[in-house]
Each structure stands twice: as C-alpha cells, then as structure tokens.
Biotite code that builds the C-alpha atoms (Angstrom):
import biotite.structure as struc

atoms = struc.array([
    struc.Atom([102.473, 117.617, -87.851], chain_id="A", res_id=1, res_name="UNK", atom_name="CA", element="C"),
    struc.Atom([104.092, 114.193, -87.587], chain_id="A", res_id=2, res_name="UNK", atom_name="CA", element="C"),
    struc.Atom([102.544, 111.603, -85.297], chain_id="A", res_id=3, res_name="UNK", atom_name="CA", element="C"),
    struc.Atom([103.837, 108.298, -84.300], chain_id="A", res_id=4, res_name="UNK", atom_name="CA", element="C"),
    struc.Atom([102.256, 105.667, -82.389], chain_id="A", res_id=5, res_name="UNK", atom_name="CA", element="C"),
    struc.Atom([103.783, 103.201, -79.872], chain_id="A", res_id=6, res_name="UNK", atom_name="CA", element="C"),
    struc.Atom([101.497, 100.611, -79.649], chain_id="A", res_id=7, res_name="UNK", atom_name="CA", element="C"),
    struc.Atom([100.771, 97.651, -77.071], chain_id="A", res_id=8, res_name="UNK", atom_name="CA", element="C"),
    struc.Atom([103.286, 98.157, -74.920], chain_id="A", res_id=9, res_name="UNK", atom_name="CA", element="C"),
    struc.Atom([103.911, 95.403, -72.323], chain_id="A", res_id=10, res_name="UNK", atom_name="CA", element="C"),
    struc.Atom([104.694, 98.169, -70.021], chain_id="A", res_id=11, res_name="UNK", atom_name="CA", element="C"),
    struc.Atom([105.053, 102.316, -70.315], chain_id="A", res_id=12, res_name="UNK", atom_name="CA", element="C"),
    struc.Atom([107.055, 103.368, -67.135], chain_id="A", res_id=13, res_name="UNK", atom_name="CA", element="C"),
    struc.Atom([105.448, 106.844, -66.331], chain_id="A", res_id=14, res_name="UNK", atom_name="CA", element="C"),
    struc.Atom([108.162, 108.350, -64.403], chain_id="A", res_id=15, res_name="UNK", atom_name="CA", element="C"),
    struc.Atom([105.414, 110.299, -63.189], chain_id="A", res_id=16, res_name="UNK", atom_name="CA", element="C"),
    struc.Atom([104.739, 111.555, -59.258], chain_id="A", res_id=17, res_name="UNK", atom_name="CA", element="C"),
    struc.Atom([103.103, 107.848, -58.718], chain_id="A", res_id=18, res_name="UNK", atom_name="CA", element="C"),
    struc.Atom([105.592, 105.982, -60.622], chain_id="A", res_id=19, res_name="UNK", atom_name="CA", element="C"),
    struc.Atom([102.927, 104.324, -62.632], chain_id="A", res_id=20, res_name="UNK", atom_name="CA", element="C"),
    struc.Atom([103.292, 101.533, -64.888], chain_id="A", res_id=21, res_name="UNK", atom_name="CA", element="C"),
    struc.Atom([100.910, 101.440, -67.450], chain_id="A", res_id=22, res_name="UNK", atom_name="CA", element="C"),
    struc.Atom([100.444, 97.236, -68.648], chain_id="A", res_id=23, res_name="UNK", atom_name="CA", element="C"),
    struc.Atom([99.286, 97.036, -72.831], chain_id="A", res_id=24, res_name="UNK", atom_name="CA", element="C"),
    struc.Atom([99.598, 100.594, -72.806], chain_id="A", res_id=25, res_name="UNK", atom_name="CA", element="C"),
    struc.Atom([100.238, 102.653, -75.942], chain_id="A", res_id=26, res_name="UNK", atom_name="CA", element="C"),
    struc.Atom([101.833, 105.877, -76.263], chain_id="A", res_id=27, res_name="UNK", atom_name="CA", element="C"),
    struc.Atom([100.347, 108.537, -78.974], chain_id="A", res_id=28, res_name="UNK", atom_name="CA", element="C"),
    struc.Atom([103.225, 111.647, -80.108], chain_id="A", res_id=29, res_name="UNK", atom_name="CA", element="C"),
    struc.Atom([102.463, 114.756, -82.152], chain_id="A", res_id=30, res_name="UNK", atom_name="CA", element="C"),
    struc.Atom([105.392, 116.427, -83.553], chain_id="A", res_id=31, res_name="UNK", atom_name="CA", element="C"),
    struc.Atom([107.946, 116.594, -80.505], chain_id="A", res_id=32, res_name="UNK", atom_name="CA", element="C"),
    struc.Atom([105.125, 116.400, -77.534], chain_id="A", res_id=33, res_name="UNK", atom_name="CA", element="C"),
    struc.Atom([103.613, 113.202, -76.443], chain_id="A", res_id=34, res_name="UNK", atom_name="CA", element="C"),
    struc.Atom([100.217, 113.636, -76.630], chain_id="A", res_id=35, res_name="UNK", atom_name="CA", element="C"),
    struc.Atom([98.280, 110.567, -74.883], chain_id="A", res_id=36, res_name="UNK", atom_name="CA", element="C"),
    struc.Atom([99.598, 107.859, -72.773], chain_id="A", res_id=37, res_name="UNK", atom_name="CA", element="C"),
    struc.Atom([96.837, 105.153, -71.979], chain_id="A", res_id=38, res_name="UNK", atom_name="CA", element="C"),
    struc.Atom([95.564, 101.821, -72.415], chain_id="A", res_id=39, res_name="UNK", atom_name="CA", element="C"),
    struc.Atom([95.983, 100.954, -76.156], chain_id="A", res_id=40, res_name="UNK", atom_name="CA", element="C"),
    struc.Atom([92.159, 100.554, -77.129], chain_id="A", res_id=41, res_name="UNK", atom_name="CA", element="C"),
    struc.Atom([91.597, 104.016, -75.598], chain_id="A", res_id=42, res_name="UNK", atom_name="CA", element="C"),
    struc.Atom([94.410, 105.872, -78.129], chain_id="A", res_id=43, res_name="UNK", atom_name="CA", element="C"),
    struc.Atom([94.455, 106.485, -81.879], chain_id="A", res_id=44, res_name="UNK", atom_name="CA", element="C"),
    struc.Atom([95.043, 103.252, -83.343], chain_id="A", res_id=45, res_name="UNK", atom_name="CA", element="C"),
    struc.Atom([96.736, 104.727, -86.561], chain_id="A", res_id=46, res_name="UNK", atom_name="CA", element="C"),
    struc.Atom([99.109, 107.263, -87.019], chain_id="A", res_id=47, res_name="UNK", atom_name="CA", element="C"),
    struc.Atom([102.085, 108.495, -89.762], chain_id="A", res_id=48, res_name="UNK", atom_name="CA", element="C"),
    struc.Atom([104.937, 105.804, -88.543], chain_id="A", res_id=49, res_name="UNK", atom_name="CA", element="C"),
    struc.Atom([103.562, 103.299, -86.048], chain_id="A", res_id=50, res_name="UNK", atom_name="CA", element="C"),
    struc.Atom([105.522, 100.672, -83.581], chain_id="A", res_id=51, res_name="UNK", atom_name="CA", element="C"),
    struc.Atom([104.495, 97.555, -82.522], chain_id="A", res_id=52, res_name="UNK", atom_name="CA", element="C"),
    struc.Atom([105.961, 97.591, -78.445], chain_id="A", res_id=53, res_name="UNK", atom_name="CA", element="C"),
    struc.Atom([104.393, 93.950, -78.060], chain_id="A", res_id=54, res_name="UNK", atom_name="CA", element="C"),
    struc.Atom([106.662, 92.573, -75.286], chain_id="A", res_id=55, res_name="UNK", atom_name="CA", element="C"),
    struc.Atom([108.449, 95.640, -74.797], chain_id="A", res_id=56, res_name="UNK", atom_name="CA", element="C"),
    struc.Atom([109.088, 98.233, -71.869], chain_id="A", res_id=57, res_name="UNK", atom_name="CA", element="C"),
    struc.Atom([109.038, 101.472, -72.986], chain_id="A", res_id=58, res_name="UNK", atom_name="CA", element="C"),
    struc.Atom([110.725, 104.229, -70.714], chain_id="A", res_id=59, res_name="UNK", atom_name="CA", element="C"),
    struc.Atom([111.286, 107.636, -70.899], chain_id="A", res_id=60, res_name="UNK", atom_name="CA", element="C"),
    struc.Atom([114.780, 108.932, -72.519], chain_id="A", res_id=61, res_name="UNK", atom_name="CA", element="C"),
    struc.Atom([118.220, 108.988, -70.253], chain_id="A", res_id=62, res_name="UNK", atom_name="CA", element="C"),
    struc.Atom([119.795, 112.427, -69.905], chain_id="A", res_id=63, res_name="UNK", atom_name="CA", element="C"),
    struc.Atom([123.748, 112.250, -70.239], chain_id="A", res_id=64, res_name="UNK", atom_name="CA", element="C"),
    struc.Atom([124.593, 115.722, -68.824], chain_id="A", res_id=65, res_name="UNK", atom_name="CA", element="C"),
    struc.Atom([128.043, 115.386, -69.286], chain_id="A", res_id=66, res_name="UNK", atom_name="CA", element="C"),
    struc.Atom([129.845, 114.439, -73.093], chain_id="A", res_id=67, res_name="UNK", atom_name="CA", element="C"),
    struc.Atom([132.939, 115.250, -74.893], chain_id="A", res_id=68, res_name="UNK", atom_name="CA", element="C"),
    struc.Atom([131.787, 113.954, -78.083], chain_id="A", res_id=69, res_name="UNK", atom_name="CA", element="C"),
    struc.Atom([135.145, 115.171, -80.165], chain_id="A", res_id=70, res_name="UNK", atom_name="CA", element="C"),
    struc.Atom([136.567, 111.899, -77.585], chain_id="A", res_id=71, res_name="UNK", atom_name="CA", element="C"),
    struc.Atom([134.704, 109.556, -79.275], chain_id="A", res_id=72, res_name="UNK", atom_name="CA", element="C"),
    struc.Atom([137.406, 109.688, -82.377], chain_id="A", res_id=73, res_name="UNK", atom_name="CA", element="C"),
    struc.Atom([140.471, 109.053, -79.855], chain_id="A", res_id=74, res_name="UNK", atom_name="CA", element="C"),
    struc.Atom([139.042, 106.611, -77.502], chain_id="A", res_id=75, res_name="UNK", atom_name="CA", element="C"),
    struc.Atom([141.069, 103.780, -79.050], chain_id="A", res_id=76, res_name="UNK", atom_name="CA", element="C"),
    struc.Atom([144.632, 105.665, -79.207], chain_id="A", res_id=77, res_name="UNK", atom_name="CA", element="C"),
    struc.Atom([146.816, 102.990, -78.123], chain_id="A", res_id=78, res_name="UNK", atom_name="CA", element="C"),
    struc.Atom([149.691, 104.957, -76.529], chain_id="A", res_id=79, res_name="UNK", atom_name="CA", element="C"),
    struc.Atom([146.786, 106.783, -74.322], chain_id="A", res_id=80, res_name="UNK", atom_name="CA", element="C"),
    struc.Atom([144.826, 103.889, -73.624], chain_id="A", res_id=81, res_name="UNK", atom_name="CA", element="C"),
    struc.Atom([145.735, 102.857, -70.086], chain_id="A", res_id=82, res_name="UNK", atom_name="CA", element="C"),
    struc.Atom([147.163, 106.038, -69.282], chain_id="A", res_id=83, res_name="UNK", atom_name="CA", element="C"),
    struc.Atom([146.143, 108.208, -65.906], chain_id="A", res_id=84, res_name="UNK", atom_name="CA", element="C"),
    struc.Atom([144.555, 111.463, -66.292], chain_id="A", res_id=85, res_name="UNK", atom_name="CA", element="C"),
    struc.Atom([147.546, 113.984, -67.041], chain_id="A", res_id=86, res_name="UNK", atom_name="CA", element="C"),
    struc.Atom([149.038, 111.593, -69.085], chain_id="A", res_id=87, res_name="UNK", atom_name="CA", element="C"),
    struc.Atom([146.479, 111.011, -71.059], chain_id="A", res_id=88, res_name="UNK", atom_name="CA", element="C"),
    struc.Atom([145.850, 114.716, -71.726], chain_id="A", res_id=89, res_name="UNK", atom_name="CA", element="C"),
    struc.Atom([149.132, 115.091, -72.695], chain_id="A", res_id=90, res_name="UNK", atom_name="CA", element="C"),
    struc.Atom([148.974, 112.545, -75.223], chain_id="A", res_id=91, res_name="UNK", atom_name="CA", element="C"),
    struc.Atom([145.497, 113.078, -76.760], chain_id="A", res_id=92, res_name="UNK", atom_name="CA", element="C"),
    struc.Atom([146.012, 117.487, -77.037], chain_id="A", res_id=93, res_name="UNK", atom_name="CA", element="C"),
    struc.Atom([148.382, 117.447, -79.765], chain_id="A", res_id=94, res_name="UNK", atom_name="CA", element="C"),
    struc.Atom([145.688, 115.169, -81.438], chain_id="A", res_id=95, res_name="UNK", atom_name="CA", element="C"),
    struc.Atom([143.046, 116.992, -81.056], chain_id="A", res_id=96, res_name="UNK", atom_name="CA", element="C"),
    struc.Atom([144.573, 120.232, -81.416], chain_id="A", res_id=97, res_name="UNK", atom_name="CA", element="C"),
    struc.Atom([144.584, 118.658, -85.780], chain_id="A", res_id=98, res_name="UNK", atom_name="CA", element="C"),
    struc.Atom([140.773, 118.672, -85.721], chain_id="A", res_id=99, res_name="UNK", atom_name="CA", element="C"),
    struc.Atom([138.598, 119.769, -88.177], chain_id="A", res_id=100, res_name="UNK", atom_name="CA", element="C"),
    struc.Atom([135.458, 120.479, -88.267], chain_id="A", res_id=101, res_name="UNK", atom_name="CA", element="C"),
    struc.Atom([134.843, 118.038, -90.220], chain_id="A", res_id=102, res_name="UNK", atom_name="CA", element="C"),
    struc.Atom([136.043, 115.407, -87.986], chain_id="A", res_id=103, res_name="UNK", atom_name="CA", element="C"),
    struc.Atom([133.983, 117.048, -85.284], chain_id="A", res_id=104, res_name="UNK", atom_name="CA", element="C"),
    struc.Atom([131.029, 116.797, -87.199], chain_id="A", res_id=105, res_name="UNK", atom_name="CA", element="C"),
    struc.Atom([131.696, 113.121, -87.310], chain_id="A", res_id=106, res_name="UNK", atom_name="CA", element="C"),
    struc.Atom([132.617, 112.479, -83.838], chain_id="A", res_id=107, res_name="UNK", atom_name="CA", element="C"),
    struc.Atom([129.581, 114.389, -83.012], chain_id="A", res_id=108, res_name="UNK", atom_name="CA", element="C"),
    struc.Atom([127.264, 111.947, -84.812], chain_id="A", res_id=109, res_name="UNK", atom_name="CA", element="C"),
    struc.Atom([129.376, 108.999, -83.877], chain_id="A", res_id=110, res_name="UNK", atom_name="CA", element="C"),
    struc.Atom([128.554, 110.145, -80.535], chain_id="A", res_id=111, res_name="UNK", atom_name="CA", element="C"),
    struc.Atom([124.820, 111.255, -80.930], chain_id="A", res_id=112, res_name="UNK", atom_name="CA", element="C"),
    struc.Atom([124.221, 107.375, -82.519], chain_id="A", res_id=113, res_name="UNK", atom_name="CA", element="C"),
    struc.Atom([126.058, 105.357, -79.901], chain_id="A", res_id=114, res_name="UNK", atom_name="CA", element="C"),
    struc.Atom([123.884, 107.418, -77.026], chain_id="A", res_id=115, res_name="UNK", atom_name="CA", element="C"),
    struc.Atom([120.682, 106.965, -78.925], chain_id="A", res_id=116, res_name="UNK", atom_name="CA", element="C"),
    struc.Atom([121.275, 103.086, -79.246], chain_id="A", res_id=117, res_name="UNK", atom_name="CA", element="C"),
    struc.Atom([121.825, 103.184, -75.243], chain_id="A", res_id=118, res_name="UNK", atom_name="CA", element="C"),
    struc.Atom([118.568, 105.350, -74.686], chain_id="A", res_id=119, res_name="UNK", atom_name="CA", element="C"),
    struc.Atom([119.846, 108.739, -74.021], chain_id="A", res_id=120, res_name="UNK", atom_name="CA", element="C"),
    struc.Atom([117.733, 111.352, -76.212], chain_id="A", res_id=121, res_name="UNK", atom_name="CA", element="C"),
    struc.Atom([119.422, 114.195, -74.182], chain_id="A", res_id=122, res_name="UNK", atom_name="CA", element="C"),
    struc.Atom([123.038, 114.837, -73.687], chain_id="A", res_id=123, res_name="UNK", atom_name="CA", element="C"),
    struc.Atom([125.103, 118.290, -73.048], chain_id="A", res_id=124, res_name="UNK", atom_name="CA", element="C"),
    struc.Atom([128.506, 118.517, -74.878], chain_id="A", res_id=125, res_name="UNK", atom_name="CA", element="C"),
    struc.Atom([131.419, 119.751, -73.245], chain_id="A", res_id=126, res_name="UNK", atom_name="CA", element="C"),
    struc.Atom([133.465, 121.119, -76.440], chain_id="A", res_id=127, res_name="UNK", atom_name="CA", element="C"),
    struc.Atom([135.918, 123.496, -74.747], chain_id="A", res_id=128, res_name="UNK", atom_name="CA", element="C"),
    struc.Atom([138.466, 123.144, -77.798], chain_id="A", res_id=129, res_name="UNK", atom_name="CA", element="C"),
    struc.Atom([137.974, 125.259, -80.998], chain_id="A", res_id=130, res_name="UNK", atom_name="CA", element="C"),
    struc.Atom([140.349, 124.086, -83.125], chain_id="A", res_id=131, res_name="UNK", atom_name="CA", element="C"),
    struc.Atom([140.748, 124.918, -86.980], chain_id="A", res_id=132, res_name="UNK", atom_name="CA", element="C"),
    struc.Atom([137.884, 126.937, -86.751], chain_id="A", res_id=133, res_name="UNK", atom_name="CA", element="C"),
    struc.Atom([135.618, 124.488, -85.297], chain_id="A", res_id=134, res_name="UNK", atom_name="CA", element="C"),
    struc.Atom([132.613, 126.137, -83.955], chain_id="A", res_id=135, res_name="UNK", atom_name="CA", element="C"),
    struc.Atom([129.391, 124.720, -81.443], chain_id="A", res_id=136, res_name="UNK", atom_name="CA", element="C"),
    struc.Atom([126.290, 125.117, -82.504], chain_id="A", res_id=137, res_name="UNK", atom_name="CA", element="C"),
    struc.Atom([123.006, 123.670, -80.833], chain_id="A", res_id=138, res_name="UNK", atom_name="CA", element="C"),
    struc.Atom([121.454, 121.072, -81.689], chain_id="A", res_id=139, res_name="UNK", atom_name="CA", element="C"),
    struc.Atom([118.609, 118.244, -80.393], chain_id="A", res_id=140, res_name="UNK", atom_name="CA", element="C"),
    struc.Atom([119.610, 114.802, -80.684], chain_id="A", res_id=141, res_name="UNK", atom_name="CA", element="C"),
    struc.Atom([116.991, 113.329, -82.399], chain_id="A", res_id=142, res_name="UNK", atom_name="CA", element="C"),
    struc.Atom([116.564, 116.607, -84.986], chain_id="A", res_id=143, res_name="UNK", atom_name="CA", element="C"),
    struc.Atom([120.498, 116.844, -84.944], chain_id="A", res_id=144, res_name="UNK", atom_name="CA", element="C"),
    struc.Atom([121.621, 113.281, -86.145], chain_id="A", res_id=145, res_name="UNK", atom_name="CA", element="C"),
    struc.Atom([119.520, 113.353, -89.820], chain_id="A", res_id=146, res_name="UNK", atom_name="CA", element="C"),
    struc.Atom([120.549, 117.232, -90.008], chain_id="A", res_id=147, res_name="UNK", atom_name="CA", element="C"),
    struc.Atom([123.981, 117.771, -88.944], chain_id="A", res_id=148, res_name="UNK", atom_name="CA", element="C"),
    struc.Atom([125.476, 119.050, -91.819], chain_id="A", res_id=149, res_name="UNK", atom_name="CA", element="C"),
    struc.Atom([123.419, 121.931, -91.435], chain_id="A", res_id=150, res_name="UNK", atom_name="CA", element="C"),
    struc.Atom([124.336, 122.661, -87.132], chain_id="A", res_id=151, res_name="UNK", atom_name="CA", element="C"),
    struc.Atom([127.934, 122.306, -87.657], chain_id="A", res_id=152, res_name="UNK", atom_name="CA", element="C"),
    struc.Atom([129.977, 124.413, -90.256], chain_id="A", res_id=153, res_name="UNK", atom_name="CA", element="C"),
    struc.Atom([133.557, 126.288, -90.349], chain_id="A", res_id=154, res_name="UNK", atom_name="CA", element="C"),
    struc.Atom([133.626, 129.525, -88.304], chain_id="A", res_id=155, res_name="UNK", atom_name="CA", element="C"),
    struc.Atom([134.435, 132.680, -89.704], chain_id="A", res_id=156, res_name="UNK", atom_name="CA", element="C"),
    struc.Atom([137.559, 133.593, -88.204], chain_id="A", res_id=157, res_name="UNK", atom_name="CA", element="C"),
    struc.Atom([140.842, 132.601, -88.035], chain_id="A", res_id=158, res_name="UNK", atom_name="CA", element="C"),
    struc.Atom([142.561, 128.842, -87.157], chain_id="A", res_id=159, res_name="UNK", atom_name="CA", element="C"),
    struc.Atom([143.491, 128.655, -84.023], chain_id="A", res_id=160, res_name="UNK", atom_name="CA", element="C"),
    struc.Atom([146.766, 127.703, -83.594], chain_id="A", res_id=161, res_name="UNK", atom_name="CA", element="C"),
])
C-alpha cells in the first residue's frame, strides 16, 4: 500500500476531543487511513511521496454536504446571473435539460478540483436531473478526480426528454 508522509508541520490541528495542536508535527498515511500523527522525529521519516509542511498548518478536510456540481457549467450564464430564485430556475432548466453526460462528467471534475483547491475532500452531490441518459454513480473525491471516466458513463435506457 501507498504511504505518504507530511512532514514538519508548523502545526497539525487534531480536531480531536482536546482540540490539540500538535507544533513540528508530522503526519504518517497508509493507503486511505492515517496511520501516526506525532512529533516528526518520532514518525517514519521516509515514505512513497513525501511533503515538506515547513511553515504550514495542516487541518483535517472540510465536508461540503450540499453540491450541485452539473451548476458549476452555468454559473456564468449572463441572462441568469442576477436573477432571484424562480427566475433563475426558469432560465437555467432548458439548459440543463441539453446535458450530456459528458458535460456532467466535466462539471463534475470542474467541481471536484475547485473544492479540493478550497480543502473540502468530502462533498455530497445533489444531481436530481437525469438528462440524456446521464446517470450518478459514487465516487470519493480524491479516488474520483484521476478516475472519472470510469464512475460516470451513459445509462442504459432511454433519453429523457
């Protein structure tokens, strides 16, 4: 299995029961599980990818528990833009009622990148249109965003209309 190394953090906020904050701390991760969290000369010093966190606070993921990541292809639709709610539905359904699944692969992984670079690992999507044959499948974040291609493919029925 994998293992990556965070090493010499300036700080690892815990999150645990007693909030610690670890100072030149290092953080030691086996496949998908973090393994040790301590003072850096007490961890593995090597491992297969390792990060220098010199000067860095290191924090556990954010959670988004609420995404429409299909949205993230219409979000600059300039007749929609400043529009309230209902309007705004009304404008963006015939325009999303044209996806493919193609374009919600992409908007997917548009999506999945921009919420990485903020620091969310973890985010539930709220597709609740199935157009053109457009199917969910799940998917982790971090396993999702190399792999796509191979979580999102046409379903096997007809388009909906």
């Amino acid at each position: 299995m994998a293992t990556l190394l965070l090493r010499d953090a300036q700080c690892v906020a815990t999150m645990d029961g007693e909030r610690r904050e670890l100072r030149g701390a290092s953080i030691f991760i086996r496949g998908h599980r973090v393994e040790a969290i301590g003072p850096a000369a007490e961890l593995p010093q090597a491992a297969d990818a390792v990060i220098d966190a010199r000067g860095h606070l290191v924090v556990p993921g954010l959670v988004n528990t609420h995404h429409h990541m299909y949205q993230s292809l219409t979000r600059a639709v300039p007749g929609v833009q400043d529009a309230e709610l209902f309007a705004w539905l009304q404008g963006l359904y015939p325009v999303w009622a044209g996806l493919t699944p193609e374009m919600v692969r992409v908007s997917t992984q548009v999506a999945m990148a921009e919420l990485l670079l903020s620091g969310c690992t973890t985010s539930s999507d709220h597709l609740y249109i199935y157009p053109n044959g457009v199917r969910l499948v799940q998917c982790s974040m971090l396993g999702g965003i190399n792999k796509s291609d191979a979580f999102w493919r046409r379903a096997r029925r007809k388009p909906q209309r």
